[in-house]
C-alpha positions, -999 to 999 in steps of 0.1 A, spaced: 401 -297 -681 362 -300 -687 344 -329 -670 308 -334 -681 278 -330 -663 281 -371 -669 313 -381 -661 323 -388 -623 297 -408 -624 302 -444 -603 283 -467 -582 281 -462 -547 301 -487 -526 322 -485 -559 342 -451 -554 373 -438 -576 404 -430 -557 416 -398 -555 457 -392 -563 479 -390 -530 452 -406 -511 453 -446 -494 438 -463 -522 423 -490 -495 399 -464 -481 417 -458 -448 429 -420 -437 461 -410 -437 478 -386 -413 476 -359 -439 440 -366 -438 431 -365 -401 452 -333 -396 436 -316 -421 401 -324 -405 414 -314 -376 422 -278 -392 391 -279 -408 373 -285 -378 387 -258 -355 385 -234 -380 348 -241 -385 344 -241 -350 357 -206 -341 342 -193 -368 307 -203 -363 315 -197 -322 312 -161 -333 284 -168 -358 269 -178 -329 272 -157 -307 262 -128 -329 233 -145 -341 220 -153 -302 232 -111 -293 212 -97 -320 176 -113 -313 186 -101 -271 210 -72 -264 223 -60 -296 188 -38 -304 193 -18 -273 227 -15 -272 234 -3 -309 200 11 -313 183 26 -282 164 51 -302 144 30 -319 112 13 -309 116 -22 -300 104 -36 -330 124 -16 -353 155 -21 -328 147 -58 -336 144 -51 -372 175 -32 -375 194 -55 -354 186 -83 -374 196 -64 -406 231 -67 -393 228 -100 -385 227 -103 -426 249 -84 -434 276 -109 -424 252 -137 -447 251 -112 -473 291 -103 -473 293 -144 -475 297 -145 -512 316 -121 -524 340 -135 -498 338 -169 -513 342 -154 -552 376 -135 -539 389 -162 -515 378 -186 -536 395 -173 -568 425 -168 -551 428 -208 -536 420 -220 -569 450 -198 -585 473 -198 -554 460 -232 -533 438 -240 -506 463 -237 -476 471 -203 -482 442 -190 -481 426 -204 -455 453 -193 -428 445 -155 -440 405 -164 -435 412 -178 -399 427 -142 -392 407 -122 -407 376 -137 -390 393 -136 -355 405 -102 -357 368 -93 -367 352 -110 -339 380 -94 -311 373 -62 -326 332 -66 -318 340 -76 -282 361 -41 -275 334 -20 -295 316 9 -280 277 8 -275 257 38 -291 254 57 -256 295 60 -255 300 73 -293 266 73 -308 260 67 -343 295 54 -350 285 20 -327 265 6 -351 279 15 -384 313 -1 -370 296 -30 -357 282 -37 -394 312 -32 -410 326 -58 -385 302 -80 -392 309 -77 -432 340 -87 -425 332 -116 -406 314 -127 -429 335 -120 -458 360 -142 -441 336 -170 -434 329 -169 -472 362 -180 -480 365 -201 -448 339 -222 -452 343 -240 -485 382 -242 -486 384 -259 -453 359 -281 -464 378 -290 -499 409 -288 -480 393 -320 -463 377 -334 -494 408 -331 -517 426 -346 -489 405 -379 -480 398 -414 -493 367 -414 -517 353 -441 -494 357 -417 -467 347 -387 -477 312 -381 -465 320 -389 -429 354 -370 -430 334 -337 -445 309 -343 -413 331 -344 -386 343 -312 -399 313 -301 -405 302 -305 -365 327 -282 -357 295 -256 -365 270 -275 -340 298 -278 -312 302 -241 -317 269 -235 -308 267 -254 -277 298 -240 -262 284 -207 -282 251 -210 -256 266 -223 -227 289 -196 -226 258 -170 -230 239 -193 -204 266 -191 -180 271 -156 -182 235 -149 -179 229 -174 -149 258 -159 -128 257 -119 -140 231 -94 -132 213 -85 -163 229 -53 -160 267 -70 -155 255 -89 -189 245 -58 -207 274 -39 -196 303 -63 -203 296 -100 -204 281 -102 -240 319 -90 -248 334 -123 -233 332 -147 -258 341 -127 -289 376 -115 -268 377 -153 -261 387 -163 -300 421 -149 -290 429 -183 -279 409 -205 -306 431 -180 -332 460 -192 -319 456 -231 -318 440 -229 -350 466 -212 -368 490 -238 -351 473 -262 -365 466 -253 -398 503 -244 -406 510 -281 -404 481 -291 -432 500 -297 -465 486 -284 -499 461 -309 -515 472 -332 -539 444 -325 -563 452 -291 -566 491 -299 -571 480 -319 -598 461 -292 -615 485 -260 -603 500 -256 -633 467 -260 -657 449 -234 -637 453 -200 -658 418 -184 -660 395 -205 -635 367 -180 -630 364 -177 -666 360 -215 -671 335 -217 -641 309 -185 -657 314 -205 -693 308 -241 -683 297 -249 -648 272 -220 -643 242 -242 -644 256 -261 -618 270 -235 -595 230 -220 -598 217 -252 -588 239 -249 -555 223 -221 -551 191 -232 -548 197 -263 -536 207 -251 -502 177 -225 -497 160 -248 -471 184 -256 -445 199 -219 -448 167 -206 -442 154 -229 -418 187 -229 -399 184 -194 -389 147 -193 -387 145 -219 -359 180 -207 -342 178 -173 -344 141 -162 -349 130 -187 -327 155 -172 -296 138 -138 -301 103 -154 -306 106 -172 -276 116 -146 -256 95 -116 -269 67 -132 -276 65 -162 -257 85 -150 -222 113 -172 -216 139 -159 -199 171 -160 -218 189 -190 -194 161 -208 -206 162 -203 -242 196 -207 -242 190 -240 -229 172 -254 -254 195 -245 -278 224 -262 -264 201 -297 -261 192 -289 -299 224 -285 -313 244 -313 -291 218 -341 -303 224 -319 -341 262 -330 -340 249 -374 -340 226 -364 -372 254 -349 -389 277 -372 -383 251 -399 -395 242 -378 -426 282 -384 -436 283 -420 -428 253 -424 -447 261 -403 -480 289 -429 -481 268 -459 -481 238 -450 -499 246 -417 -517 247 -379 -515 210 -371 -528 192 -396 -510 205 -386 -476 198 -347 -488 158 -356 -497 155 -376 -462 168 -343 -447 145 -324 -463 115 -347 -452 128 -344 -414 123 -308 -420 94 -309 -435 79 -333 -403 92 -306 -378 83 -277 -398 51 -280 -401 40 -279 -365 66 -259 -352 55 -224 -338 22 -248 -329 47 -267 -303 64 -233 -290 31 -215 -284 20 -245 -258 52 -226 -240 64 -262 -224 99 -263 -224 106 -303 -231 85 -296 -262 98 -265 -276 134 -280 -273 120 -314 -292 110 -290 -320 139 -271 -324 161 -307 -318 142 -322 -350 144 -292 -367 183 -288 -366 186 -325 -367 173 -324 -404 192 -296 -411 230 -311 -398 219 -343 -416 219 -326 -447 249 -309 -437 270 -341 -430 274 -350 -469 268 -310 -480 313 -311 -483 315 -342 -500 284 -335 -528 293 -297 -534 331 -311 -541 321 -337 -563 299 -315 -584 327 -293 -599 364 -302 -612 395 -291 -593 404 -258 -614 365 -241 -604 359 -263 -573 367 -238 -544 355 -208 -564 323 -225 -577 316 -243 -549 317 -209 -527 294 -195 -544 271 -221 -549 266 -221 -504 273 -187 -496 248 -178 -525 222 -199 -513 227 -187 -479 228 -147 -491 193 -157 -509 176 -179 -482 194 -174 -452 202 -142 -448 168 -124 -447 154 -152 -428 150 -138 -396 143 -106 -408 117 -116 -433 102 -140 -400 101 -109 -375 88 -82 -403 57 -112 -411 54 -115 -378 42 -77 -379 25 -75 -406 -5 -103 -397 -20 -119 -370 -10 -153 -386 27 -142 -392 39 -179 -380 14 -191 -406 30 -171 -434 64 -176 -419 58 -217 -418 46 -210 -456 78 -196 -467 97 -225 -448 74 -247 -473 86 -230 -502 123 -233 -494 121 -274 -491 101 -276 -523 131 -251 -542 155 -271 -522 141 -305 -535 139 -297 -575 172 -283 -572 186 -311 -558 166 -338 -581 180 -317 -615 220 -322 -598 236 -352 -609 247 -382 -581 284 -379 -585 290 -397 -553 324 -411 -547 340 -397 -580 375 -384 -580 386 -352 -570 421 -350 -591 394 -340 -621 
């Protein structure tokens, strides 16, 4: 079934419900144990995200490439940073394929294992100076596969939670799924900033970096628990036996929409990493934190992150998707554009407020992201379309950021000027993407 660029359509505070939800707005059990799935699962799989991201801008270059020189190390260790981003969507055009043929809950309990497995594997792998060239090339294929499960992971637990709650409900129930990625990174960097504080920088290098990716053992095995209880959604059971040829239907009709996804997330994927990531190794190569410290500042940035995304949902709810995603774009635009001027004054209270206010407009975007990338497509495209739409923005934008940020910042004196300048140009594609989407808040999902 088609549904027009216009239909879906209805006033906020007005919402349609959605088939085997409570038609007075409150959650059901089905509901809450399907955040809860969605929420772990997110959660170990940014944890490693995390981690990775935080390893590559400190030990990775010299463990997995000691024979470069430091900048190149840093370079190269970056590139397989993004190669997980880059593996992103063709794991969400398979996995996504496959849920909208064979359902959401199926899927999703091969993603969870396929994205632990990966992350265990990259906690027992040998450095370059016990098997040499082999190190790194397993490490990136490794870090494919993370990412290739992620691609499928992250949209199907979030429509797993969409198709699954009360239209009223549905921007705050895609948030607090949605914090399971900022209470990854805090328990992401206080488990770095607890290894670093009580190892040796040797005892680090040598084995503790390997602790929290053997460490998803455990978040595997409640999480599979977990999910095996979440029923199928009752949108897709409505539409099971309609669905014959869903990719086809989504390339045909929808691809206008599935580009403006696209775009639409280029500035919080970019900026994400650019002020997580880049801005770890920036403050520590160029600026001389030590890593405790930088580590710190990330944990206050991404604990206060987890209120704004939580208020982005509530909000999306009340006043609609596209005005709480152009108010996150302004917060970003406020913090970006003095940002590396507030790190170079190398005061710690003021560094962490810019990266705080940057992440903040970032997870307040990412509170209602579930709920308006759900609503923009019908139930027979929705997980395959919507894939693609994130992981594509975040293969285009996100994924070269910190390597595009480190190779301007060696290329010109004024690389954070020309690195704030491509921030700029990600809000403004960000913002016309977003104004040429329709507002389909609160419309049904059974569509």
């Amino acid at each position: 079934m088609r549904v027009s660029e216009a239909e879906g359509q209805t006033a906020v505070g007005r919402p349609e419900t959605t088939p085997g939800n409570a038609e007075d707005g409150s959650s059901t059990p089905t509901a809450r144990r399907a955040v809860l799935s969605g929420a772990l699962g997110s959660a170990l799989e940014w944890f490693d995200f995390s981690v990775y991201g935080a390893l590559s801008a400190t030990v990775f270059p010299q463990l997995f490439f000691p024979g470069m020189a430091p900048g190149a190390a840093l370079l190269a260790s970056f590139a397989t940073f993004g190669v997980g981003l880059v593996a992103r969507p063709l794991g969400g055009l398979v996995f996504g394929m496959l849920g909208d043929r064979f359902g959401r809950r199926n899927v999703l309990m091969v993603t969870l294992l396929l994205m632990g497995a990966a992350s265990v594997l990259i906690g027992a792998l040998p450095t370059y100076a016990a098997v040499g060239i082999v190190a790194p090339a397993a490490l990136v294929i490794l870090r494919f596969l993370q990412g290739f499960a992620l691609g499928g992971e992250l949209t199907g637990s979030q429509l797993m939670v969409m198709e699954h709650s009360p239209s009223r409900r549905r921007g705050i129930a895609g948030a607090l799924m949605s914090v399971g990625s900022p209470i990854s990174q805090v328990l992401a960097t206080v488990t770095l900033t607890a290894l670093a504080a009580w190892l040796s920088e040797e005892q680090f290098v040598s084995w503790g970096w390997r602790v929290p990716f053997l460490m998803s053992v455990a978040l595997i095995a409640v999480g599979y628990y977990i999910r095996h209880r979440v029923e199928e959604t009752p949108a897709f059971l409505a539409q099971e036996e309609q669905t014959t040829q869903p990719t086809r239907g989504l390339l045909r009709e929808h691809w206008r929409t599935v580009a403006l996804l696209v775009l639409a997330w280029a500035a919080p994927g970019a900026l994400y990493y650019i002020t997580v990531t880049f801005a770890t190794s920036y403050l520590t190569g160029q600026l001389g934190f030590d890593k405790s410290s930088t580590f710190g500042m990330m944990v206050v940035a991404n604990s206060v992150s987890v209120a704004a995304s939580l208020l982005g949902g509530w909000t999306s709810d009340r006043i609609g998707r596209k005005r709480v995603l152009f108010s996150g774009l302004a917060l970003l635009l406020a913090f970006l554009i003095p940002f590396f001027l507030i790190l170079d004054t190398r005061n710690w209270w003021l560094a962490a407020f810019a990266i705080t206010g940057a992440l903040c407009g970032v997870q307040f975007m990412t509170g209602c992201q579930g709920a308006f990338y759900a609503e923009a497509l019908p139930t027979p495209v929705r997980y395959t379309g919507s894939a693609l739409g994130l992981t594509g923005g975040n293969m285009v934008f996100a994924a070269p950021a910190p390597f595009l940020a480190t190779w301007l910042m060696q290329i010109s004196d004024n690389g954070t000027l020309l690195v704030t300048a491509y921030g700029l140009l990600t809000i403004l594609v960000s913002g016309v993407a977003i104004k040429l989407l329709p507002n389909r808040t609160g419309r049904s999902l059974a569509d």
